[in-house]
C-alpha positions as CSV (number, residue, x, y, z in Angstrom):
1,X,-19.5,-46.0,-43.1
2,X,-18.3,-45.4,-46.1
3,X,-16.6,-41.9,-45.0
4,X,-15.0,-44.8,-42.3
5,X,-13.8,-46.5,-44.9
6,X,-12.0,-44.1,-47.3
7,X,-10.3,-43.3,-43.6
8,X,-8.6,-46.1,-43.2
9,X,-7.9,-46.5,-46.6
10,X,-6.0,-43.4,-47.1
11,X,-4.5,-44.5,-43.4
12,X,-2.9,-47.8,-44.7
13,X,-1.7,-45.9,-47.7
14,X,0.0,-43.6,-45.5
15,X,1.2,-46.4,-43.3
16,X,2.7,-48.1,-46.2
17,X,4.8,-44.9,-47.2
18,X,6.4,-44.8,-43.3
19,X,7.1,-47.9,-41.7
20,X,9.6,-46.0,-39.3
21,X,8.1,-48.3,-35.8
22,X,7.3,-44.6,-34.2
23,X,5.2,-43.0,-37.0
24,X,3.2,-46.9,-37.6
25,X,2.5,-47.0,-33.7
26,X,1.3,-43.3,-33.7
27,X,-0.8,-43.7,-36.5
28,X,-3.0,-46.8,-35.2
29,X,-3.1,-46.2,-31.4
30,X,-4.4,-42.8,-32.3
31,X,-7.0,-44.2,-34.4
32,X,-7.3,-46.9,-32.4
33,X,-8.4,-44.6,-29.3
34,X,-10.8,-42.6,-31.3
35,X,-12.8,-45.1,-32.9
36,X,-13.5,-47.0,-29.1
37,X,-14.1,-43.3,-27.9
38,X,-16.6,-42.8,-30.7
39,X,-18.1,-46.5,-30.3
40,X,-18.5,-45.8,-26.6
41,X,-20.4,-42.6,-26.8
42,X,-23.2,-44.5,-28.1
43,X,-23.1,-47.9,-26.3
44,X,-21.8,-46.8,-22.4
45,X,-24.2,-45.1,-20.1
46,X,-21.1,-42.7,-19.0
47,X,-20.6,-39.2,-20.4
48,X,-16.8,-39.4,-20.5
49,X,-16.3,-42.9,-21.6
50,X,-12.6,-42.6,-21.4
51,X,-11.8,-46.2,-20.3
52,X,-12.1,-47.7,-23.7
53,X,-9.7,-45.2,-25.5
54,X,-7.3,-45.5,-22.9
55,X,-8.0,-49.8,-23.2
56,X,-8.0,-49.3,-27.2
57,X,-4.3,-47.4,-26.7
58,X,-2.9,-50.3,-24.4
59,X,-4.2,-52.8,-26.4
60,X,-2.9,-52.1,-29.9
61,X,0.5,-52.7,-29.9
62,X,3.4,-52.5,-33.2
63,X,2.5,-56.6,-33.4
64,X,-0.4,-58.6,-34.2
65,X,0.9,-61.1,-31.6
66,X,1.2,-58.7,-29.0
67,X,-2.6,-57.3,-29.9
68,X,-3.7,-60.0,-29.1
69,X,-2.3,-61.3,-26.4
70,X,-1.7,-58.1,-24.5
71,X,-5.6,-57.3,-25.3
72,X,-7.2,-60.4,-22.9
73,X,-5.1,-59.8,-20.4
74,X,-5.5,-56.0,-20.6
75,X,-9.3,-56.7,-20.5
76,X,-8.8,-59.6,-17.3
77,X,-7.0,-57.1,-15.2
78,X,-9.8,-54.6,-15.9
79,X,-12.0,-57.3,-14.9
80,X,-10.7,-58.3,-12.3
81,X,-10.1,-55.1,-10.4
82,X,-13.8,-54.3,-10.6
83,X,-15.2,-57.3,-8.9
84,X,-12.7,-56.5,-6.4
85,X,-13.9,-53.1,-5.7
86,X,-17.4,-54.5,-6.0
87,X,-16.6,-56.4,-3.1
88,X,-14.9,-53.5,-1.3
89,X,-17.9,-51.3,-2.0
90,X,-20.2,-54.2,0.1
91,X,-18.4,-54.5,2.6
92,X,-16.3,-51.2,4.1
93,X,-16.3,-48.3,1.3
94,X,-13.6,-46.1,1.1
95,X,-11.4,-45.1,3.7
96,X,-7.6,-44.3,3.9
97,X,-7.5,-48.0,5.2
98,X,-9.8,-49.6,3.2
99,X,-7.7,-48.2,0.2
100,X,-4.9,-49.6,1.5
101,X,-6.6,-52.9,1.7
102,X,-8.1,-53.0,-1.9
103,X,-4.4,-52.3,-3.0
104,X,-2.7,-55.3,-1.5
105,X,-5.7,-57.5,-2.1
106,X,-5.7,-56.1,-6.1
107,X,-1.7,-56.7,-6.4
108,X,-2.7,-60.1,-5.3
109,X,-5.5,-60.9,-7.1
110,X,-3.1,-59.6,-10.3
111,X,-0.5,-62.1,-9.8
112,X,-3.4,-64.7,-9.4
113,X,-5.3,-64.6,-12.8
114,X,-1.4,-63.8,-14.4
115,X,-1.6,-60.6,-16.3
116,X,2.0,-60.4,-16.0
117,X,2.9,-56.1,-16.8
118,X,-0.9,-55.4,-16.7
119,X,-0.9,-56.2,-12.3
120,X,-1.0,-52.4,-11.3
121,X,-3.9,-51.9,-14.0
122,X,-6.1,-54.3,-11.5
123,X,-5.4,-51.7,-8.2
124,X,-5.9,-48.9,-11.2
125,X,-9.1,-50.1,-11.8
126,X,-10.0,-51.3,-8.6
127,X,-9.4,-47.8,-7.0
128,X,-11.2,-45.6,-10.1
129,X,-14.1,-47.2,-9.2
130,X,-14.5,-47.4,-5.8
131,X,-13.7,-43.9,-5.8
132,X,-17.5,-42.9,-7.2
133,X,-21.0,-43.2,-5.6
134,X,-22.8,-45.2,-8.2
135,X,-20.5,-48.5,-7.8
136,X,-23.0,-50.8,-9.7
137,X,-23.8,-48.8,-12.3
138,X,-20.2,-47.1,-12.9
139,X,-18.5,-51.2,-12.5
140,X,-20.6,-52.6,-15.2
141,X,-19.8,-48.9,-17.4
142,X,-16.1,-49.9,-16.9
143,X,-16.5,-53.1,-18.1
144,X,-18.2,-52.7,-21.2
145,X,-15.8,-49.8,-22.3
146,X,-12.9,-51.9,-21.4
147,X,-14.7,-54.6,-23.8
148,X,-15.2,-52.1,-26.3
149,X,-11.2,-50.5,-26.1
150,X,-10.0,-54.2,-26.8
151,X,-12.7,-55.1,-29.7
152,X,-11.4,-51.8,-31.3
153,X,-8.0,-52.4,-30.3
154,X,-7.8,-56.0,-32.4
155,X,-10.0,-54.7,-34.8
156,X,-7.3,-52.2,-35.9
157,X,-5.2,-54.8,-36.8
158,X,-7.4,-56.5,-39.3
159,X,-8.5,-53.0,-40.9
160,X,-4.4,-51.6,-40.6
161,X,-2.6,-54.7,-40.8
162,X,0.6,-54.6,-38.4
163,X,4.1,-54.5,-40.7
164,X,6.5,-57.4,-40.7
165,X,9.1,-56.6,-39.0
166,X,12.1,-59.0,-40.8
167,X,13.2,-55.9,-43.1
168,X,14.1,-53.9,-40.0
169,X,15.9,-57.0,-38.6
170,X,17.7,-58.2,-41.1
171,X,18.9,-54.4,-41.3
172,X,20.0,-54.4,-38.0
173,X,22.0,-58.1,-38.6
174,X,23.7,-56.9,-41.7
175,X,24.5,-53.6,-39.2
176,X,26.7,-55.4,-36.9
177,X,27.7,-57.7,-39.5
178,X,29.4,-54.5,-41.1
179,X,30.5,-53.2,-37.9
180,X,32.6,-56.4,-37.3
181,X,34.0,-56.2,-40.4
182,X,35.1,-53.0,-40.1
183,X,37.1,-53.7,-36.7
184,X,38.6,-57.0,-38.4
185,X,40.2,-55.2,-41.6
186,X,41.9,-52.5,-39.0
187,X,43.2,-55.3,-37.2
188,X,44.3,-57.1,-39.2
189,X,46.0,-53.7,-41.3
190,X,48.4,-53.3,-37.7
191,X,48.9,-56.6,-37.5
192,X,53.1,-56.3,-39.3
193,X,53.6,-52.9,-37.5
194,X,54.8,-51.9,-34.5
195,X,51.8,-51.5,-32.3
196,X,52.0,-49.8,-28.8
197,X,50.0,-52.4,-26.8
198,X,47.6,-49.8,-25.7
199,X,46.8,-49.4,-29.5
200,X,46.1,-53.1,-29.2
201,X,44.1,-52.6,-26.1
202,X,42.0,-50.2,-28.1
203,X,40.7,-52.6,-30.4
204,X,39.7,-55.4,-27.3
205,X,38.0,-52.4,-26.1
206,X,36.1,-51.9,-29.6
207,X,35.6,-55.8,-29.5
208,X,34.0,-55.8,-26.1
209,X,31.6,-52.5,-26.8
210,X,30.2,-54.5,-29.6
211,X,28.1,-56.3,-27.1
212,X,26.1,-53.6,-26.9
213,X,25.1,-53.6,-30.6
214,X,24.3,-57.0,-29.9
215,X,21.9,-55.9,-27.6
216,X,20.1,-53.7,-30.1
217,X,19.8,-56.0,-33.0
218,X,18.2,-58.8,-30.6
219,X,15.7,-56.0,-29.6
220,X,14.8,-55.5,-33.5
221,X,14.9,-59.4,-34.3
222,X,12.4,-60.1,-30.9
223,X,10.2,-57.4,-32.6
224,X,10.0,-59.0,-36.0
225,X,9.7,-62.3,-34.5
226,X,6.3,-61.2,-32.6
227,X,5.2,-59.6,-36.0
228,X,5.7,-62.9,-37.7
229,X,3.0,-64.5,-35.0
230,X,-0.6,-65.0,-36.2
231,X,0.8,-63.7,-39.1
232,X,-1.9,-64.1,-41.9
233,X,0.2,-62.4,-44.5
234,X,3.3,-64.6,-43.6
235,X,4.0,-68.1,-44.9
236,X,6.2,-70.3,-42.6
237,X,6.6,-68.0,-39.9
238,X,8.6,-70.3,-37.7
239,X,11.0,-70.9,-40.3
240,X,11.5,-67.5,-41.0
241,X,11.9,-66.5,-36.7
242,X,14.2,-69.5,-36.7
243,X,16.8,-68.4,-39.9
244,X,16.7,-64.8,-38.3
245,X,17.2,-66.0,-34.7
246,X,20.6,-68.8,-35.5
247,X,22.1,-66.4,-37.7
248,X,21.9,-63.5,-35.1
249,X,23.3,-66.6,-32.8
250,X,26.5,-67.1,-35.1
251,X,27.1,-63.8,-35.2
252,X,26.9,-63.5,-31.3
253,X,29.5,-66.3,-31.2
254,X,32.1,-64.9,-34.3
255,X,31.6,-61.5,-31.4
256,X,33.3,-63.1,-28.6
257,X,35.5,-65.5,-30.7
258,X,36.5,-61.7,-31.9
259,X,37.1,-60.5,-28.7
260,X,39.1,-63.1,-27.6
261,X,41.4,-62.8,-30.7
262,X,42.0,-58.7,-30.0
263,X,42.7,-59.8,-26.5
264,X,45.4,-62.3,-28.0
265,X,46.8,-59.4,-30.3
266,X,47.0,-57.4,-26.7
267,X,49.0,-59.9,-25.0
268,X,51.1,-60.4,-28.2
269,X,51.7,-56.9,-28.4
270,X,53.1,-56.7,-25.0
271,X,55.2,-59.5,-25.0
272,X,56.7,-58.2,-28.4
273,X,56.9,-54.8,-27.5
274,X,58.9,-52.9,-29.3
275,X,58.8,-55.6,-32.2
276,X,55.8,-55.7,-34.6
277,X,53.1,-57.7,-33.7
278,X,54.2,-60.4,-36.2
279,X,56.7,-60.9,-38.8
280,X,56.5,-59.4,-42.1
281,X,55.2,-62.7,-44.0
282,X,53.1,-63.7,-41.1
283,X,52.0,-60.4,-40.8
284,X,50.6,-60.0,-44.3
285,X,49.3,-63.6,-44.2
286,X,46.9,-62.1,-41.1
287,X,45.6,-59.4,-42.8
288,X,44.6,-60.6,-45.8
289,X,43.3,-63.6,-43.6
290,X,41.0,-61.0,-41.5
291,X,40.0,-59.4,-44.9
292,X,38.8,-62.3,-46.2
293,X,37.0,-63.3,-43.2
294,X,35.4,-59.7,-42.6
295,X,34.3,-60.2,-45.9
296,X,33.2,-63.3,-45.2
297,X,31.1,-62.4,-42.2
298,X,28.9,-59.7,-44.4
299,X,28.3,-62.5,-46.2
300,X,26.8,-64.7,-44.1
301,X,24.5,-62.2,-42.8
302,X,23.3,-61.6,-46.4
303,X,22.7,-64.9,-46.8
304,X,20.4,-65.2,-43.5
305,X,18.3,-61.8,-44.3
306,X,17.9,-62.0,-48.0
307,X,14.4,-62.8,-49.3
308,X,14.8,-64.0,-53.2
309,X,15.8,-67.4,-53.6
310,X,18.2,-66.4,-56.6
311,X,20.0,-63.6,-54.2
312,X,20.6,-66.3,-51.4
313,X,21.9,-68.9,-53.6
314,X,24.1,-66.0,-55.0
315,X,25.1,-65.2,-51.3
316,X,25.7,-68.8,-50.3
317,X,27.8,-69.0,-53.4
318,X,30.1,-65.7,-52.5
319,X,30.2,-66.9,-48.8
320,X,31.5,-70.7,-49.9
321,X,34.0,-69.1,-52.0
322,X,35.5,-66.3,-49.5
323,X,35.2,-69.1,-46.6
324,X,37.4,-71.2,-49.2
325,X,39.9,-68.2,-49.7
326,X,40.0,-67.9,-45.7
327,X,41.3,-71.5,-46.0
328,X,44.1,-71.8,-48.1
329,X,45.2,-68.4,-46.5
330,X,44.5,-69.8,-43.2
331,X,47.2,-73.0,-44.3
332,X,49.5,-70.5,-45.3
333,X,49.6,-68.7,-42.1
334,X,49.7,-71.9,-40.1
335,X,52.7,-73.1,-42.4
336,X,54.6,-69.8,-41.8
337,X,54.0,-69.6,-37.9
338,X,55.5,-72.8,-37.7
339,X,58.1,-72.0,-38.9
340,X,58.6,-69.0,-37.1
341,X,57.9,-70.9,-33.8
342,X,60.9,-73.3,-35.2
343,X,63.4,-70.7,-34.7
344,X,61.5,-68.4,-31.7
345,X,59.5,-70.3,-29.6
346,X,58.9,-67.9,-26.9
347,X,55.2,-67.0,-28.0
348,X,54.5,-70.4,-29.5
349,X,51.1,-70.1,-26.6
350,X,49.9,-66.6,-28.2
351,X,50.4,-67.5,-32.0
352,X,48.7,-71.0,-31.8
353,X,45.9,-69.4,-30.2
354,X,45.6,-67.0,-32.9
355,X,45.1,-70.2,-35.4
356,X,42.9,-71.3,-33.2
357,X,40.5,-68.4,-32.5
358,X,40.4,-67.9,-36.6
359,X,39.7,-71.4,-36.9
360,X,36.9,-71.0,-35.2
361,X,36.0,-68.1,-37.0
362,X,36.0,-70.4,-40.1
363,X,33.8,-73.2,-39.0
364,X,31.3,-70.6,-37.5
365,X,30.2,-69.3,-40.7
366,X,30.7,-72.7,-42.9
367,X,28.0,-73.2,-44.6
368,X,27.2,-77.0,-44.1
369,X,27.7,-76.1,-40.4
370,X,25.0,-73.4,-40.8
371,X,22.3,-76.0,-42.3
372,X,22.8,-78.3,-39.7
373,X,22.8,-75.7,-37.0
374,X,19.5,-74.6,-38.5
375,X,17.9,-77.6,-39.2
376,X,18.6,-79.1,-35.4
377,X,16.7,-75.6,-34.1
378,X,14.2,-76.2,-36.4
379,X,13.7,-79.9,-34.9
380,X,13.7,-78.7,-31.4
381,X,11.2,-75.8,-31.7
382,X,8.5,-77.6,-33.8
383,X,9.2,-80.2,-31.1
384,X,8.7,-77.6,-28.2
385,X,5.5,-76.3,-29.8
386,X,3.4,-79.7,-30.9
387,X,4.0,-80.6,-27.1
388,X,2.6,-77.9,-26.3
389,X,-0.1,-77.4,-29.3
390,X,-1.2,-81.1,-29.4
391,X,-4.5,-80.1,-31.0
392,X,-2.8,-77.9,-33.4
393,X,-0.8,-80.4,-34.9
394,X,-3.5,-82.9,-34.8
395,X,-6.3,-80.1,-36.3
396,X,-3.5,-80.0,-39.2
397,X,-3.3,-83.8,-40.1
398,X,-7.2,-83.7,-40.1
399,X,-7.4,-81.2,-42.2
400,X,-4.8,-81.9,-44.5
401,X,-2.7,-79.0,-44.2
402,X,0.6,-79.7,-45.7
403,X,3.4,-79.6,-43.6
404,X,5.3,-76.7,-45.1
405,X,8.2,-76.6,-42.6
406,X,9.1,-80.6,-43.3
407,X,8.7,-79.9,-47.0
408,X,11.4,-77.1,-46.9
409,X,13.7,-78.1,-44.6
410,X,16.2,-79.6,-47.3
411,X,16.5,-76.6,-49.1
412,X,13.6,-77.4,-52.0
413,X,12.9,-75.8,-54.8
414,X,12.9,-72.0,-55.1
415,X,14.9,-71.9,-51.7
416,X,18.5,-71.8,-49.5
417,X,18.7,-74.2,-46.8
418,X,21.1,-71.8,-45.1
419,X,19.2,-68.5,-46.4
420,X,15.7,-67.0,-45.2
421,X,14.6,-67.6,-49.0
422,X,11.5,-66.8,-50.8
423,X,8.8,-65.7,-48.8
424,X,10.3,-64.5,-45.9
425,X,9.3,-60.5,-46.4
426,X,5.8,-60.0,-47.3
């Protein structure tokens, strides 16, 4: 035991050093597997008790959340495909079309006690054991190693507590936040030359690729939202899932509202061809405009991934003052558009809809916009979850358990209302 225990000691030290998602996994499926293997030997009449390292390496997963819940319904579908072949065994053995039969009827029974990705583990199971001659004895084997991969499998978790997930997320947020930065300051550095609308074209390209990015950072932020489930080591998980989830949303929306705007510089570019894209005020009115913005949008996603109080009252602070920058140079553009579309008022359409798509920009990433935003989500899923978790809400008022969510949701002490703030990375 105590040879165990310096084991998995020096193992969450090691774990602590590497929290690459590849190297964590690794770690505690392997150990995972070998102590059910281990456990097994002693407790399963089998000589090869394989079933419960290969349940113990289903079961544990990068998540807590997914632990558990991939855990009962790995051990249901094992379940369940057993008492099926029990009942093939009594009745017609195995033949080619008996197999056939115990296939369909164990798809079947899969979708029927919903172990959603785990349904081919039921014919899996079903299958292994009618394929031996001690049905009985081997069935009940099965089930108790299956029971023992799981136990192992959750155990891991409480011994080699899962990461949190929310550094590698908010990583991933400030990633793209960066990248469209970077395509709004070479916009807006073309927008008083001459540009070939195919260089234009370029840049909606760029704009539309982003999507995939997109993509990728949802795939990080659904990660650290499961690792923020049944989270003991995390305070206010919803909060935290919600702050992540609205400012990956806003970002998501300032990505199209992007794309649409190089797709306005493209058709600009075409009618004005071989004029520069605007005149030379205008022109340097819209690049410092985008500047600001770009600058703008880093901070934002600073803001929504920072985990000291002090850092996201300094962010919210930088972001109010660029987003007030943006502004006046917004005005000033407006103003001298205007008065370009006085004299020319051929592309009046294309240059208003430039205003407009930067507007939106703007009121995207205000801040008092942001609060509300997140303070209406955090409404609708508390809403979403006491329906369905009467008892948990009314366990809570028995017990007295303060409402932590309610008592944040104005920004209180040692906390943003727009920010992720103290608490969120443990």
């Amino acid at each position: 035991m105590h040879t165990v225990r310096k084991w998995a000691e020096g193992l969450r030290r090691l774990l602590h050093r590497h929290r690459d998602p590849v190297v964590v996994q690794t770690l505690r499926s392997a150990t995972a597997a070998t102590i059910a293997y281990v456990v097994a030997l002693h407790l399963s009449p089998e000589p090869a008790p394989l079933t419960a390292p290969l349940t113990a390496l289903l079961v544990v997963q990068v998540t807590l959340y997914a632990t558990l819940t991939n855990g009962f319904r790995r051990v249901n579908s094992v379940v369940a495909g057993v008492l099926v072949a029990i009942a093939f065994s009594q009745l017609v053995g195995l033949t080619w079309w008996s197999l056939a039969l115990l296939i369909v009827a164990s798809l079947g029974v899969g979708h029927l006690v919903r172990v959603d990705e785990y349904i081919p583990e039921v014919a899996i199971s079903a299958m292994l054991v009618l394929g031996v001659t001690t049905i009985s004895s081997t069935a009940w084997a099965r089930i108790v190693e299956t029971l023992i991969g799981a136990v192992v499998g959750m155990g891991c978790n409480l011994l080699l507590p899962p990461p949190v997930w929310v550094d590698e997320a908010g990583e991933s947020i400030e990633g793209l936040a960066r990248r469209l930065r970077q395509l709004m300051l070479r916009m807006g550095e073309e927008a008083a030359e001459v540009m070939p609308w195919q260089q234009a074209a370029a840049r909606l390209h760029e704009a539309r690729r982003l999507d995939h990015a997109i993509v990728e950072v949802d795939a990080a932020l659904r990660q650290a939202e499961d690792s923020l489930r049944l989270n003991p080591r995390v305070r206010e998980g919803l909060l935290h899932r919600v702050v992540l989830r609205t400012g990956l949303d806003t970002l998501e929306i300032c990505t199209v509202v992007l794309r649409v705007l190089a797709r306005t510089f493209t058709d600009l570019a075409k009618a004005r061809e071989p004029e520069p894209l605007f005149a030379s005020d205008a022109g340097t009115a819209v690049e410092q405009l985008l500047s600001q913005i770009a600058d703008a949008v880093v901070s934002f996603a600073v803001l929504v991934t920072t985990s000291i109080s002090e850092n996201a009252e300094s962010a919210e602070a930088r972001l109010a003052a660029e987003l007030h920058a943006a502004s006046g140079t917004r005005d000033k553009l407006a103003d001298l558009l205007h008065e370009e579309i006085r004299h020319d008022d051929r592309n009046w359409q294309l240059l208003g809809a430039v205003l407009t798509e930067v507007n939106r920009l703007l009121d995207e990433l205000d801040t008092e916009h942001r609060t509300r935003r997140l303070l209406e989500e955090l409404d609708r899923v508390s809403g979403e979850q006491r329906a369905r978790r009467p008892w948990l809400t009314w366990l809570r008022e028995r017990v007295g358990v303060p409402d932590r969510l309610r008592r944040n949701r104005g920004g209180g002490p040692g906390r943003s209302p727009s920010g992720t703030g103290k608490g969120a990375r443990r």
